[in-house]
N, C-alpha and C positions, 0 to 999 in steps of 0.2 A: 228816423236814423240818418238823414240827409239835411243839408242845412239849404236853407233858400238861397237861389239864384246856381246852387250845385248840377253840375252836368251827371246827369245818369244815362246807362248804358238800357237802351233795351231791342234785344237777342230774340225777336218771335217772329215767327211765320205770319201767313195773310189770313188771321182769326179773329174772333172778337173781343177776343180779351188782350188782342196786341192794342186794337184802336182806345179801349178801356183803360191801360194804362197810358199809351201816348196823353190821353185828355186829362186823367188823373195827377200823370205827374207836371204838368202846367197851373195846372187848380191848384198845385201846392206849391207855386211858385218855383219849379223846378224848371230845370231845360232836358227836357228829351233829346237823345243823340242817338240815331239809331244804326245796329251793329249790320253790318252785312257780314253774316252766319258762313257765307260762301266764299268769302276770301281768305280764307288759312286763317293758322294759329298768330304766324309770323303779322300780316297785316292787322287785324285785330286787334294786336297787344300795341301794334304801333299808332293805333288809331285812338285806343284808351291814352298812349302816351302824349297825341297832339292833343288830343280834347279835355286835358287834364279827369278822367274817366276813373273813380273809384269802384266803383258797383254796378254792376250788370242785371236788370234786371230777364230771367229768362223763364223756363219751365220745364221742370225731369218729365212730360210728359212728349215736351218738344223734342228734345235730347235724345233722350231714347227711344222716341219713331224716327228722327231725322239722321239717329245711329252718330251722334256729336259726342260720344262718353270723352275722347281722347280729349276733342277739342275741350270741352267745359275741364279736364283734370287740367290743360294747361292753363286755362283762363286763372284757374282757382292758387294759380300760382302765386298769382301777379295783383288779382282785381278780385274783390268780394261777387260771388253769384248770389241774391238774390233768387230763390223759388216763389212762384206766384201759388202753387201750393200751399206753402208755409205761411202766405199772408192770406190764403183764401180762408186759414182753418184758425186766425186769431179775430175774425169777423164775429162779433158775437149777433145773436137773435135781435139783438135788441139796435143793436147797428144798422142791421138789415130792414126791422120796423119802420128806423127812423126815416132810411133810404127813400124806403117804398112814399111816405108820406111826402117826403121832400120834392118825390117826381111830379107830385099833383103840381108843387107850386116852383118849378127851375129855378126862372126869373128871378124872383121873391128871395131864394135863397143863394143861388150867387152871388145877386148884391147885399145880402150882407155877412155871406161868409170868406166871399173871394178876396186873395189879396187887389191893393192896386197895381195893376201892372201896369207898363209904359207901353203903347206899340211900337216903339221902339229897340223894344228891347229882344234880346234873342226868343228865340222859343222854339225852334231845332236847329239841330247842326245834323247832316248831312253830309256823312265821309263819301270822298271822289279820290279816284284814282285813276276812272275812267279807264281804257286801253292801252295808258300809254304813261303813266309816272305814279309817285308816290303818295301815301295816301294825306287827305289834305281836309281839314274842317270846312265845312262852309257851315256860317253862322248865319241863319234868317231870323228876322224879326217874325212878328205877329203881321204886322204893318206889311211885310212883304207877299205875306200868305194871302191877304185880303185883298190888295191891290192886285197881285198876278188875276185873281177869283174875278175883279171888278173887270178888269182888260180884257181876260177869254169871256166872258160872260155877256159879252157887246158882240159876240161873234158865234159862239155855242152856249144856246141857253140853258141850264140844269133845271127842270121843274118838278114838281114833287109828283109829278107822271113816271118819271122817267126812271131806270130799273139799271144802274151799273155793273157792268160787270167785270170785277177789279180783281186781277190774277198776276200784274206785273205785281213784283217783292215793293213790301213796304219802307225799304229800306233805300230804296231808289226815288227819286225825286220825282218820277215820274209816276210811279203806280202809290207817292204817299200824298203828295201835291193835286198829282190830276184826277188820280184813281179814287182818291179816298177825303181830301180835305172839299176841294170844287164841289162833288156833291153833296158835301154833307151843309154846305154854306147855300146853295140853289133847294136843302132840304130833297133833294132825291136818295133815293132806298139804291143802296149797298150791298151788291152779293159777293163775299170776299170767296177767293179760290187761293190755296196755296201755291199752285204752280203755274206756270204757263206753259208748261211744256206738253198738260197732255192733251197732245192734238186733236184724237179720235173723241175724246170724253167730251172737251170744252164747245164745240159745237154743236152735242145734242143739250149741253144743259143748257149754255145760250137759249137755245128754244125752247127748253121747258119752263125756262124761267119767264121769256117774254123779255129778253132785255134789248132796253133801245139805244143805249151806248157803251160802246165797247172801243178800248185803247188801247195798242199794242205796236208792234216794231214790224217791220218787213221781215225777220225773219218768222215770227209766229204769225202772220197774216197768212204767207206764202205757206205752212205747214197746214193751216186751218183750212185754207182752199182745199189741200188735196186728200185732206179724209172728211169734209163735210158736203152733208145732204143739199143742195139747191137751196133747199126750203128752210133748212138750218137758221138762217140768219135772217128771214123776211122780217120782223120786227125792228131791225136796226135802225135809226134816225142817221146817227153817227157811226164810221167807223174812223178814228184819228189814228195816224200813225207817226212816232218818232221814234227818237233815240235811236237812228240810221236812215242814210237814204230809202226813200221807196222806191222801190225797182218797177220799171215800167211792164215788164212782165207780168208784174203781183197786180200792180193795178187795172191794170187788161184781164187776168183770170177772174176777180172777185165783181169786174164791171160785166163781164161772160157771163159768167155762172151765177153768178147772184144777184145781176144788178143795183151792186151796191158802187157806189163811189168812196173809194178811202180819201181822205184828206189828210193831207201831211201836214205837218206842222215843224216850226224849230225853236227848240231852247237850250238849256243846260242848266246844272245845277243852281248855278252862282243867280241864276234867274226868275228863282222858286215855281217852275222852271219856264214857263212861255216867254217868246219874244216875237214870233211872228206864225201866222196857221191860216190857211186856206179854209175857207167857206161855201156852202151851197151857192151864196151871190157871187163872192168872188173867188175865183182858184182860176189856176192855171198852171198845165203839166208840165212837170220841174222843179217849179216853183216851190218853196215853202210859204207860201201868201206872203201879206203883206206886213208889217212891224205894228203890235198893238196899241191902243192906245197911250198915250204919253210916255212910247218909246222913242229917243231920241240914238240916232245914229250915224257912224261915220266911217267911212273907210280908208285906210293910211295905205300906202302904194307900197308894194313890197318887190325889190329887185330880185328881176330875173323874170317876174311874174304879169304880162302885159294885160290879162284880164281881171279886174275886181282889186282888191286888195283886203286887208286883213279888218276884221269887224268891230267896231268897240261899241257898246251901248249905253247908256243909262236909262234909267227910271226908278220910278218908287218900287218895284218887284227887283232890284239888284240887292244882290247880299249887302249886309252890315261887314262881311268880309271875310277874310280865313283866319283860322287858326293852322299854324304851321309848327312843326318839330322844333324849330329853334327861336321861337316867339313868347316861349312861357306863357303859354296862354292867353297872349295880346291879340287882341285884333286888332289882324292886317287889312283897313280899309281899302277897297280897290280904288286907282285914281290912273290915270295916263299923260300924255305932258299938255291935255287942255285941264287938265286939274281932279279935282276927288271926285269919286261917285262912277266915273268912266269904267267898264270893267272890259278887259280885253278878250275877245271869245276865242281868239286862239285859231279862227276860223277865216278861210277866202271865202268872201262872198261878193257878188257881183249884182246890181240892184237894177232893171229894167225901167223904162222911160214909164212905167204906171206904179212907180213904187214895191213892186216882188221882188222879194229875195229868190236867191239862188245858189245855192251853199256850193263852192267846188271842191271843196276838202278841207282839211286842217292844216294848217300852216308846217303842222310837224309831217305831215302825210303829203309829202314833196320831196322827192329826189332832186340832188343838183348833179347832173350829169353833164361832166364836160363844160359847165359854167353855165346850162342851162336849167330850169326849173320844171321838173315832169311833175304831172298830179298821178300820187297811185291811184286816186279816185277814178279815174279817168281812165287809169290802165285796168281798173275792173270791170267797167262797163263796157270799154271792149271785148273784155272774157265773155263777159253776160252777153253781149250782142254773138260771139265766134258762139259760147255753148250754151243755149237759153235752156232753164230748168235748174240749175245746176250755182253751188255754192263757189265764189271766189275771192282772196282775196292777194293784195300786193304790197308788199313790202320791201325796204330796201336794203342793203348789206355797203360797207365799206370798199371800194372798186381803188385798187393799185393806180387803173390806169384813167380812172375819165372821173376818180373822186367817190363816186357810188352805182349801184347798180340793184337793177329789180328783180326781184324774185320773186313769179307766181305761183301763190298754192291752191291748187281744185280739189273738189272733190269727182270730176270727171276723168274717168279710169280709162278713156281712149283720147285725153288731151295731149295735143302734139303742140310744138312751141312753132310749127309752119303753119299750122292752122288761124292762131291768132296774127299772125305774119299777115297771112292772103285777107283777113277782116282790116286790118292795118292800113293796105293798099288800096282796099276797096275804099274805106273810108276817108284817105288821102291824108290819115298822119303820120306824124314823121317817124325816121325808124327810132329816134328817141323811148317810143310809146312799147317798144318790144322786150318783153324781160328777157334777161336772160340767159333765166330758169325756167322750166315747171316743175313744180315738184307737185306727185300727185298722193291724196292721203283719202282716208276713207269718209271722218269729218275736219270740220274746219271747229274750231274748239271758240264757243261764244262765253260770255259774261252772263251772269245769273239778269241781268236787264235788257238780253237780244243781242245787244251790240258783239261784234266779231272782236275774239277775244288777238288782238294785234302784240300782245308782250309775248304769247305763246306763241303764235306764229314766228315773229324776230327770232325765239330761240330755237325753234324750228330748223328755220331755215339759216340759222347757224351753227345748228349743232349738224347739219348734213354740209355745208361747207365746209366744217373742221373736219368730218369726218371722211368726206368725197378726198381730198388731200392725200392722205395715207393710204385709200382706197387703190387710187390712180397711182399714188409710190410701187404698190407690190405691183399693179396690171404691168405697170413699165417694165419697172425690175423683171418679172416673170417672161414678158416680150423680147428683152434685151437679149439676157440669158439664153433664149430656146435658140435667139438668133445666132449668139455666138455658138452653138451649139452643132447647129445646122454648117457653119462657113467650115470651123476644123472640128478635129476632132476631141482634142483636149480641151478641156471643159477651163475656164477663167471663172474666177473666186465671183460669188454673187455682188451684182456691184454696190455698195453703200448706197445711204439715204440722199448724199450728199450729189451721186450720180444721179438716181435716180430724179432728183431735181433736176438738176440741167438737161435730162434727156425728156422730161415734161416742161420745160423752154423752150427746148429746140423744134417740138412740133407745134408748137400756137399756132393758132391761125391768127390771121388778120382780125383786126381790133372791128371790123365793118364785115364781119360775117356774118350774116343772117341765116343761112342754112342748115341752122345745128338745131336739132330737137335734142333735149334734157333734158328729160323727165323721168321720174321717182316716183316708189312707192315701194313702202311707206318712206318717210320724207329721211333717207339717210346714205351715204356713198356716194356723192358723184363729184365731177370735176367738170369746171367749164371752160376750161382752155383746152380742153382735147375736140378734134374736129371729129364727134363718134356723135351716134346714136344711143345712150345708153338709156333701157329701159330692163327695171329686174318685175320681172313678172312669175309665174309659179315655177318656170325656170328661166334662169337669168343668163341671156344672149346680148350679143353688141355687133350690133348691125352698122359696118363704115359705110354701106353704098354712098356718102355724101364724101367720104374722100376723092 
């Protein structure tokens, strides 16, 4: 029903009949595209629309445990669904005969039933959108899948010992590339799990299973520490972590408790995905090791920004390029102004006199305050050093008066914004580094692949500045009023919005006030030109003693 070199959709959880079709639809000279099930209707249909995406492969058994009816009635809108039901029950007996026999001899029958393919040539696409933009194709070769395999494989060896165990989404470059292709090319056995979330569960099967590598993000390492047994994880060879900073915390707890060493690593999609990853021989804390082999790299200096500058790479593991919404389905080879092949990671990194990297943020994860360049990366690990344990992140908002401004969201329900102040002082950086929010919330809301989900937070913490605005209208107006109330006795008409602005002018404070704690929860109501204390807790008081 599909014609060669056709992009097809496939919509499955971390099973084995997702890995069955991924391989299937390659053998038939197809290009697998896979849907990440967890990004809305809206994203989806948009991702079908860059990947030129007719048919979906999926399964009503998926669907209806993972409670997707809505989604799949919208897909079926737009895009054919495929049931892998419906193609399991045209398999005739005699199909399956032929199967069976065909496995004595692979080899034999690949060559000469397989098409020729080019390694060259695509053979997934991989929608990104990451944390922070719209959804975007990445096109890999065959050639890029082999080569990333060849580069970590000089540094983490997969041997047909060795017992995976792969729980990141298959839809992500990390739990499809690292989790599921590497071993299956080193010939190591695959235990797929559909979630990573469950913490309590994932660690006793880890041990029953016996497995010696396991990949995961800082935030599911950090969850796993704290409902697993010691002895949970003594089998591990490996534990890698990406697709987020590792928190020195996480790596102190699992070096405590388990004596394990996580190794961090760094990639991204467009990189199928390694670029560089610390090792038993070499590591070093902070670092993301060193760049693999026959990665070539370079850093272009970015104003404002006096350490590291912005990353560009190439190698035989860089995408063949994107497919974009208004590309028609071309591909957009990556290139920069030293020529093609250069892909830009979008990332500060700053490179030590032995060759390690050391990622400081994202280029877009940078406030310019007042003509200077803060890292919110930076403004979180001073949260994490003020509240060790505990989830944070920081983002910026548009600032009338210095261009932009930060605003930190916890999940620590006694975060005061003097607290992170005095860790500031201690540490000797500027008051730059001080948000000048907190808003406190009960979680911080992550991406199906760990990473902090940063587009929910932004609206977050703008839908409580829009809303903190009108909040502080009526506190004013209500203040005003009781005042005029108090002086005579005749009462004056409630003052319009229009005062009630100018009378939240007239008491700012100073643009260099550090004294203000602002903190929320849940993240909605407040104002940050008023010199108050406002905290709404089971009852909501406003404490001035900083007046």
């Amino acid at each position: 029903d599909t014609d060669e070199d056709e992009h097809v959709g496939i919509m499955l959880p971390n099973v084995i009949a997702t890995l069955v079709t991924f391989l299937a639809v390659q053998y038939a000279a197809r290009v697998p595209a896979m849907i990440n099930f967890t990004a809305g209707t809206k994203v989806i249909l948009r991702s079908c629309k860059t990947g030129k995406i007719n048919r979906i492969y999926t399964s009503r058994k998926f669907i209806e445990n993972a409670n997707l009816q809505d989604l799949a009635s919208e897909l079926e809108k737009n895009v054919q669904l495929v049931y892998l039901e419906d193609l399991a029950s045209r398999i005739s007996i005699f199909a399956k005969l032929a199967g069976l026999m065909r496995s004595f001899y692979p080899v034999t029958h690949y060559r000469r039933l397989a098409k020729d393919i080019s390694p060259d040539s695509p053979g997934v696409i991989l929608f990104t959108s990451g944390s922070e933009g719209s959804p975007k194709g990445v096109v890999l070769s065959h050639s890029n899948a082999l080569s990333n395999y060849a580069q970590v494989s000089c540094h983490i060896n997969f041997t047909p010992q060795d017992i995976i165990f792969s729980c990141l989404p298959l839809f992500h470059t990390f739990g499809l590339n690292a989790g599921f292709l590497m071993p299956l090319f080193g010939g190591s056995k695959v235990f797929l799990y559909p979630t990573p979330l469950h913490y309590r569960l994932i660690p006793e099967l880890i041990y029953e299973l016996e497995a010696t590598i396991l990949f995961g993000s800082n935030t599911f390492f950090r969850a796993y520490a704290r409902h697993a047994h010691p002895y949970d994880f003594h089998t591990l060879r490996y534990a890698v972590a990406g697709a987020e900073k590792l928190r020195d915390e996480t790596q102190q707890t699992w070096m405590e408790k388990f004596g394990i060493r996580i190794f961090q690593g760094y990639g991204v999609t467009e990189t199928s995905p390694v670029i560089s990853v610390n090792t038993p021989m070499e590591s070093k804390p902070g670092a993301v090791g060193r760049p693999v082999s026959k990665m070539e790299y370079y850093l272009e200096p970015v104003e404002g920004i006096e350490e590291g500058g912005r990353l560009f790479v190439k190698g035989p593991n860089v995408m063949l390029g994107y497919l974009l919404a208004d590309t028609d389905g071309e591909i957009q080879a990556p290139e920069s102004d030293r020529g093609l092949g250069w892909y830009d990671t979008g990332d500060i990194a700053k490179v030590d006199e032995d060759g390690y990297f050391y990622i400081l943020g994202r280029a877009k994860r940078f406030a310019k305050i007042g003509g200077e360049m803060v890292s919110l990366t930076a403004v979180e690990e001073l949260a994490t050093k003020t509240w060790p344990g505990f989830n944070h992140a920081a983002v910026s908002l548009p600032d009338d008066k210095k261009g932009e401004k930060i605003i930190l969201i916890t999940d620590n329900k006694d975060a005061l914004r003097k607290h992170i102040q005095e860790q500031i002082k201690k540490d000797k950086h500027g008051e730059l580094y001080l948000p000048k929010k907190v808003l406190l919330t009960d979680e911080l809301p992550v991406l199906g692949t760990g990473k902090t989900d940063y587009i929910t937070l932004t609206q977050m913490a703008q839908k409580a500045e829009d809303e903190g605005t009108s909040w502080i209208k009526r506190l004013t107006s209500l203040v005003k009023n009781v005042g005029h109330a108090d002086k005579n006795k005749q009462e004056e008409p409630a003052s319009s919005d229009e005062n009630a602005t100018e009378n939240v002018s007239d008491t700012e404070t100073p643009e260099d006030n550090t004294e203000t704690d602002t903190t929320l929860l849940p993240p909605e109501n407040l104002e940050d030109n008023i010199d108050v204390t406002i905290r709404k807790e089971p009852e909501q008081e406003i404490d001035s003693e900083d007046k």
